[in-house]
C-alpha positions as CSV (number, residue, x, y, z in Angstrom):
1,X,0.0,0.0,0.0
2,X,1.3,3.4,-0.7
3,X,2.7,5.3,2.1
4,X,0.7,7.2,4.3
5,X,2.4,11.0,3.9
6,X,2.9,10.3,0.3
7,X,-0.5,9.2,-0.4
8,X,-1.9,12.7,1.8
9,X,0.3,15.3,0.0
10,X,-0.8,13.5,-3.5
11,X,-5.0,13.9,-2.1
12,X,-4.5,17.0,-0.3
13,X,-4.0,19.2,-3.4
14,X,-7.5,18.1,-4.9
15,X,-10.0,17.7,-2.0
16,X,-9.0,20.3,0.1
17,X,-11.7,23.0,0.1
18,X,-11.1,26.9,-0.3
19,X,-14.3,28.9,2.3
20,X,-16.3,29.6,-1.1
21,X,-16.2,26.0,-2.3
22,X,-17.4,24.4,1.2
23,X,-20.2,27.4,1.1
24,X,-21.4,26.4,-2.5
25,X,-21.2,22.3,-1.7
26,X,-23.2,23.0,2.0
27,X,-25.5,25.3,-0.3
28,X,-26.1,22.4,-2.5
29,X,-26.2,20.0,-0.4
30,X,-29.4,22.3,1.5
31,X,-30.8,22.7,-1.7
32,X,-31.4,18.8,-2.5
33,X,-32.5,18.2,0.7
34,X,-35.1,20.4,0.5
35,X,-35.7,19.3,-3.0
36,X,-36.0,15.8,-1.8
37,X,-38.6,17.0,0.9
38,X,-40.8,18.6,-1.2
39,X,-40.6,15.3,-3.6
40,X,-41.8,13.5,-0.5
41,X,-44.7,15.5,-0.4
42,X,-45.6,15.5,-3.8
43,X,-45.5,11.4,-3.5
44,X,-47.4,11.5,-0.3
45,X,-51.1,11.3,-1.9
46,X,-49.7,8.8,-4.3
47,X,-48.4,6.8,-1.3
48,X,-51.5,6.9,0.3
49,X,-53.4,5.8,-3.1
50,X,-51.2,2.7,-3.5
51,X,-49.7,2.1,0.2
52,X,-51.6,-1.1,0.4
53,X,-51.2,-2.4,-3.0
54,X,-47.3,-1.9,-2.5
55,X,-47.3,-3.5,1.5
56,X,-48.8,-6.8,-0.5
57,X,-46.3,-6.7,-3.5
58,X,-42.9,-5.8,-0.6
59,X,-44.7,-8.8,1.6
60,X,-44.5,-11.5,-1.7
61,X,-41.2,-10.6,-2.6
62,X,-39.6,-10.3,0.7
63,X,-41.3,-14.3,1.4
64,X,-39.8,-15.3,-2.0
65,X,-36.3,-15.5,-0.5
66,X,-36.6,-14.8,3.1
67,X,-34.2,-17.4,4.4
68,X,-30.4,-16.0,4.1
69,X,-28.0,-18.2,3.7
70,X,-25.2,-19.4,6.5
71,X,-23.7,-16.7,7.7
72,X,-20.6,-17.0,10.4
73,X,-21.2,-17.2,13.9
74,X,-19.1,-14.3,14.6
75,X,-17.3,-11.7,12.8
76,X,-14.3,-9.3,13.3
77,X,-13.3,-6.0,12.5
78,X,-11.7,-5.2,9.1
79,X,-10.7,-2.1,7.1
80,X,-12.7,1.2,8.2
81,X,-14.0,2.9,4.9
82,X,-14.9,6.2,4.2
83,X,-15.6,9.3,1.8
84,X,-13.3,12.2,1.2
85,X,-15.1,15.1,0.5
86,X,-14.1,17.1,-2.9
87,X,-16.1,20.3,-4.2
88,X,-15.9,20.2,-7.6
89,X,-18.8,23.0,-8.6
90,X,-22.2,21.0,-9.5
91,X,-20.9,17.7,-7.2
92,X,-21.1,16.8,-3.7
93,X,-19.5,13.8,-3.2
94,X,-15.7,12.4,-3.3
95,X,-14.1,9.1,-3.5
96,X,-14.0,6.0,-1.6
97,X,-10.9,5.3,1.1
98,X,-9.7,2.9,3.5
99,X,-7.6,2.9,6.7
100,X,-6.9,-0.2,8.8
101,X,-8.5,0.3,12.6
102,X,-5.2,1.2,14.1
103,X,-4.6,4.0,11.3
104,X,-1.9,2.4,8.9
105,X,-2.5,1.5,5.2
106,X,-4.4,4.5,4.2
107,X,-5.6,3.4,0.6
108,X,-7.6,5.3,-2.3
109,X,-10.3,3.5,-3.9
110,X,-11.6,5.7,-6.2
111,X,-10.9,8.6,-8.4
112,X,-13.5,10.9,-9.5
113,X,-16.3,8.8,-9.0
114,X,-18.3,11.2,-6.9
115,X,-19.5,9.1,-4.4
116,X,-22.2,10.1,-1.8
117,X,-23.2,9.7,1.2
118,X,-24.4,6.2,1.4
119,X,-21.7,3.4,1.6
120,X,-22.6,0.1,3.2
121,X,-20.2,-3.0,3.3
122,X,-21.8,-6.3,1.9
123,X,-22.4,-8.5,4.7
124,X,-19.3,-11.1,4.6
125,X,-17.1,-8.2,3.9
126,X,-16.4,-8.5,0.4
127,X,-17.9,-6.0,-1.4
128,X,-19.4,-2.2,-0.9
129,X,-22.5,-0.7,-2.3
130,X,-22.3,3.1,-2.8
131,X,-24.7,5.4,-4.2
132,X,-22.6,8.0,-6.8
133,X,-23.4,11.6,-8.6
134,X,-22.3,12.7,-11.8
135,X,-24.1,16.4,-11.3
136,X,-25.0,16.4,-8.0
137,X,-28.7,16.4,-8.1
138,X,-28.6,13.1,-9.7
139,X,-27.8,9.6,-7.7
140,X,-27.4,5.9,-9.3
141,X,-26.3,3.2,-6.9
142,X,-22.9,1.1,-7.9
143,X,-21.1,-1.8,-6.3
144,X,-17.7,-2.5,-6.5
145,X,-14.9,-5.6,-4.5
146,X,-14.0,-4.6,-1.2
147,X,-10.2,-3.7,-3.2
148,X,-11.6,-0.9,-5.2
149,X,-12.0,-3.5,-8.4
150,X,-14.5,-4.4,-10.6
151,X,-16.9,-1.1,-10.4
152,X,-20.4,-1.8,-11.6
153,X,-23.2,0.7,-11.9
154,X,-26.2,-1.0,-10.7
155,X,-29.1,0.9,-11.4
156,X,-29.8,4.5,-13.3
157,X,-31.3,4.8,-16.9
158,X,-34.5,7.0,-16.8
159,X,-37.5,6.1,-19.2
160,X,-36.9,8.1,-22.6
161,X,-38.1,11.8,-21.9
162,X,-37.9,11.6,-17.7
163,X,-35.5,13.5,-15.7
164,X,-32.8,11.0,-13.9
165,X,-34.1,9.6,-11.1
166,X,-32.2,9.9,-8.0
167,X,-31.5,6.4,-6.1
168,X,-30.2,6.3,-2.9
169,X,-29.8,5.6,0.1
170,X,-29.0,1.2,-1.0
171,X,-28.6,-1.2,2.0
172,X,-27.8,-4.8,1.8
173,X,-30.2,-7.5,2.5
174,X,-29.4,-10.7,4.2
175,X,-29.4,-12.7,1.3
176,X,-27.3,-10.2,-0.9
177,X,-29.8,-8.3,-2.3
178,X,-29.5,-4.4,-2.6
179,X,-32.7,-2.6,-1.3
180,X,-32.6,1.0,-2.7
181,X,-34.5,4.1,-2.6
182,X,-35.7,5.6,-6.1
183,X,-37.2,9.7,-5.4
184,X,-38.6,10.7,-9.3
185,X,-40.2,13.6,-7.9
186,X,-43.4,11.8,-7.5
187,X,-43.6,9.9,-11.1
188,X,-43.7,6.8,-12.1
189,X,-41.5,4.5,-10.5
190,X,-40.7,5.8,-7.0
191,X,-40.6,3.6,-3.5
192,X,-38.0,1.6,-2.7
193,X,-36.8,-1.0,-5.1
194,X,-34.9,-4.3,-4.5
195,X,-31.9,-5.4,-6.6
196,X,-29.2,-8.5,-7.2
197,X,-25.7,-7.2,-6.8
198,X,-25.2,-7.5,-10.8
199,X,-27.9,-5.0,-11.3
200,X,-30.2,-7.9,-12.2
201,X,-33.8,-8.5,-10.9
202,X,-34.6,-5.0,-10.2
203,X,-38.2,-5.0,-8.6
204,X,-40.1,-1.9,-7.4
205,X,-41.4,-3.3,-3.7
206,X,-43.0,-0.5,-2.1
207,X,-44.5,2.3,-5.0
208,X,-44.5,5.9,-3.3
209,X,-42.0,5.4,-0.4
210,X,-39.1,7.4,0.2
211,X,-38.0,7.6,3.8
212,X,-34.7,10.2,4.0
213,X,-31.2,8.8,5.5
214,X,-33.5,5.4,5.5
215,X,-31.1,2.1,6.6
216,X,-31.9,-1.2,6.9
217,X,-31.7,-3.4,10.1
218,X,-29.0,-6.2,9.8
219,X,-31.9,-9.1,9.7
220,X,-33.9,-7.2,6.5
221,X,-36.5,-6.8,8.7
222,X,-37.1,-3.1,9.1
223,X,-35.7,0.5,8.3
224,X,-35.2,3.4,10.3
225,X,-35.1,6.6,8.4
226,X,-34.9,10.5,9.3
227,X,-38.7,12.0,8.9
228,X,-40.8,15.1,9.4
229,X,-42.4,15.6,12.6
230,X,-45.4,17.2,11.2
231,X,-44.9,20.3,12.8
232,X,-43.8,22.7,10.2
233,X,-40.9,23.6,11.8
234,X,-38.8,21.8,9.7
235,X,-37.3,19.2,12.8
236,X,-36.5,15.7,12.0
237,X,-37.3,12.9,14.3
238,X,-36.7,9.0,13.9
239,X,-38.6,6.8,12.4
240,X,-38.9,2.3,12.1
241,X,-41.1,0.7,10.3
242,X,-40.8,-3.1,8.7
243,X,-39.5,-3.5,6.0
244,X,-42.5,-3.1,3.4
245,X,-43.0,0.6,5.4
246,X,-46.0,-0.7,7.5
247,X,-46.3,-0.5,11.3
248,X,-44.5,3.3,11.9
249,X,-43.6,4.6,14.5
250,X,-41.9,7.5,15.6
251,X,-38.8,6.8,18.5
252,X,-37.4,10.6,19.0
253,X,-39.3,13.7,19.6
254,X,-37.0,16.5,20.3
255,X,-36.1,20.0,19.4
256,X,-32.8,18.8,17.5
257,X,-33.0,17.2,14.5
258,X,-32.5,13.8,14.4
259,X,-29.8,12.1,11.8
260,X,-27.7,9.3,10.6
261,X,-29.2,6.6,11.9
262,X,-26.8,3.1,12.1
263,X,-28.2,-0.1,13.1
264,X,-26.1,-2.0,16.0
265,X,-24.8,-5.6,13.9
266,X,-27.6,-7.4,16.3
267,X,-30.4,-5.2,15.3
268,X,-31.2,-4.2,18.9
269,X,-30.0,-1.1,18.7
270,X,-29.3,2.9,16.9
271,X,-27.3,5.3,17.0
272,X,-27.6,8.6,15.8
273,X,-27.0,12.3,15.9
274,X,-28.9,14.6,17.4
275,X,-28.2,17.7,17.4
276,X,-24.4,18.2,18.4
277,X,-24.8,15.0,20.0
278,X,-24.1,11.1,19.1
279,X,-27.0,9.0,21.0
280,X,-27.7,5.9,21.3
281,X,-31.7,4.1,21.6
282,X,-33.4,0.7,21.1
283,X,-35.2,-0.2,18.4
284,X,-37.8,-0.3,20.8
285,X,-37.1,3.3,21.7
286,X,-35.7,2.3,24.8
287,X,-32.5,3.4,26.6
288,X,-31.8,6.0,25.0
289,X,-28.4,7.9,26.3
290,X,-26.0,10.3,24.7
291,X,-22.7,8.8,24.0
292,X,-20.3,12.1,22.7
293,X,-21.1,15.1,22.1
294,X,-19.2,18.1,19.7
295,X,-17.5,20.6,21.7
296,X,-14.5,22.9,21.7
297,X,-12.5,22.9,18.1
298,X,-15.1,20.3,17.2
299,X,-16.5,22.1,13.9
300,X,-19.5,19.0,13.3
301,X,-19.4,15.3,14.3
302,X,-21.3,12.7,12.6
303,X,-22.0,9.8,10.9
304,X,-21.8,7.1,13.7
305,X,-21.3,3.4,12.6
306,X,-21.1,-0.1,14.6
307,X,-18.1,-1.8,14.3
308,X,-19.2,-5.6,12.8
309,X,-18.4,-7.1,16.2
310,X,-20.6,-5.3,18.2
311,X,-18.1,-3.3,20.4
312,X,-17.1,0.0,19.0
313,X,-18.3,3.1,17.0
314,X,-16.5,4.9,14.9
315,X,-17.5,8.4,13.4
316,X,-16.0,11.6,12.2
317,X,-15.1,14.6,13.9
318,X,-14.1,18.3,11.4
319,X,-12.1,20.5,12.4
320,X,-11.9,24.3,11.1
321,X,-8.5,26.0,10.1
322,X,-7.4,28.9,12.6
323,X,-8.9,31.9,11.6
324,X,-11.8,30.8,9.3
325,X,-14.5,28.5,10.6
326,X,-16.0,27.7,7.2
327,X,-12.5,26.4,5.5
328,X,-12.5,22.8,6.9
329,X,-8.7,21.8,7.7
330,X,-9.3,18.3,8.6
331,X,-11.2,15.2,10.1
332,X,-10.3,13.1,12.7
333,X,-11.6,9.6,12.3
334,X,-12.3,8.9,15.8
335,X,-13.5,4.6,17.3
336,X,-15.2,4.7,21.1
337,X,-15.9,1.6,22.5
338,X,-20.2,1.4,22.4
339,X,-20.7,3.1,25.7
340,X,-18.7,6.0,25.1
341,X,-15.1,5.1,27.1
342,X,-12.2,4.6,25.2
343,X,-11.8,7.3,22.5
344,X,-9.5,7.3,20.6
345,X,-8.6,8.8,17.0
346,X,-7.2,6.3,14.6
347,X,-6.7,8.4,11.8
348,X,-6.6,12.1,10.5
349,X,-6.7,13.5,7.4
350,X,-6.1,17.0,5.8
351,X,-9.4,17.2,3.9
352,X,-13.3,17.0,4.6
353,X,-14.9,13.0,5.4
354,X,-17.8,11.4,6.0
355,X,-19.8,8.6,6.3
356,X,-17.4,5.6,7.4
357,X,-18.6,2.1,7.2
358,X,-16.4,-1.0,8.4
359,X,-15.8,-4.1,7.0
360,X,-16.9,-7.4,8.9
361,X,-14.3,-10.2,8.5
362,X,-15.8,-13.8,8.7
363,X,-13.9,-15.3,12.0
């Protein structure tokens, strides 16, 4: 693997951000979101229309293969993956790396690809499902070996005279399936889709639905997603439901938004940001407790993720440079053991990350 202060001076150049460039990527970044919301509401009626109709499709093809197979006893920690940030005008997004847990063997997986926030190991460890940009308002999901070979777009293709739709948001099912999210502002064709890891099979599941920052529970059981409170305020709150989007219910209702949800590997459990904070609750909604929260030179934490044994967390921390809190100098890559103790940063880089996910390893 290339050496580590080699392989930061060669990144550093590209992905650092000037103050004007982070302002225009958090801009776009706001924009979509609030594009996406509005989408939701559009689909809502249509949801409603077809909810049930979906719930009975999701339900048949969730029974068609809802035995996964053999799947280790027990699993260890591998490589910790995650996005650097570049801001390229028109993208948000960046390309793919990986660090070993104790911070050596800093490797580059992509170039250029854009990818966004949603990157999900597959579950014996072998491969990672992304979800990629190529304006930033547009979204396909892509899978590629757990190496950086063998890149495969999986979905994307609009029909002839429809914008692109955006797909997002993919999770892997037990049996190595891709569930996805597809938002087409309403049209024909949103909800969440299903999808073999060849891009073959592609089945819409659940027409109408699509729940924001939505993840999938370990067991392809159910999702937990970010969602409107209803109050007009604009606050996000938590939400599960089973996997073909019936049975909601709401598990936070607080003045923070809720964010970034991550399933524990046994399902039992969340974690999340709220706020400034990183907190932990059942899937229940039970014992719920905060677990870090950003302070001092901490610009932003976020994107909290279970380590595949169990144990640990790991999430990011930015930092701002001296003298300018928009310029972001650097992220610390930071693993606490589950109930908070032990922190400790395993790597840091010069540039803006996100969203790390970590590779199980079959024991």
């Amino acid at each position: 693997m290339p050496d580590l202060r080699m392989l930061l001076d060669e990144v550093t150049g590209d992905l650092i951000p000037r103050g004007d460039e982070l302002r225009h990527t958090i801009d776009l970044a706001q924009r979509r979101a609030r594009k996406a919301r509005r989408q939701r509401l559009m689909a809502a009626g249509l949801a409603m229309v077809i909810g049930a109709a979906g719930i009975a499709v999701a339900a048949r093809t969730f029974a068609k293969k809802s035995t996964p197979p053999p799947r280790p006893a027990s699993y260890g920690n591998g490589v910790i993956g995650f996005v650097g940030i570049s801001h390229p005008v028109g993208h948000f997004g960046g390309d793919l790396y990986t660090v070993n847990p104790d911070g050596s063997g800093l490797n580059r997986l992509t170039r250029s690809v854009y990818v966004t926030v949603n990157v999900h190991f597959s579950p014996d460890g072998q491969r990672i499902v992304f979800a990629q940009s190529t304006s930033g308002f547009d979204s396909t999901v892509a899978v590629m070996n757990a190496d950086g070979t063998g890149r495969r777009q999986i979905t994307g293709g609009p029909p002839a005279g429809r914008p692109s739709p955006i797909d997002e948001f993919p999770s892997w099912l037990p049996d190595g399936r891709i569930a996805f999210f597809r938002n087409a502002g309403g049209g024909p064709g949103q909800g969440m889709w299903v999808v073999n890891a060849d891009g073959s099979g592609a089945r819409l599941v659940t027409p109408g639905w699509v729940p924001f920052e939505a993840a999938v529970s370990p067991d392809g059981s159910q999702v937990v997603w970010m969602g409107d409170r209803g109050t007009g305020t604009g606050g996000e709150d938590l939400f599960v439901a089973h996997i073909n989007g019936s049975h909601r219910r709401r598990l936070t209702s607080d003045p923070a938004t809720a964010s970034m949800p991550a399933w524990s590997t046994d399902g039992a459990r969340i974690v999340f940001m709220n706020g400034d904070a990183i907190q932990v609750i059942g899937s229940d909604g039970s014992g719920r407790r905060t677990l870090f929260r950003c302070t001092g030179s901490c610009e932003g934490a976020g994107w909290p993720t279970w380590s595949p044994d169990g144990r640990k967390l790991v999430f990011t921390v930015v930092h701002p440079s001296a003298g300018n809190p928009v310029h972001v100098r650097s992220t610390d890559l930071i693993v606490m053991n589950q109930d908070g103790t032990g922190m400790h940063v395993v790597a840091s880089v010069p540039f803006d990350a996100c969203c790390p996910t970590w590779q199980p390893v079959p024991r």
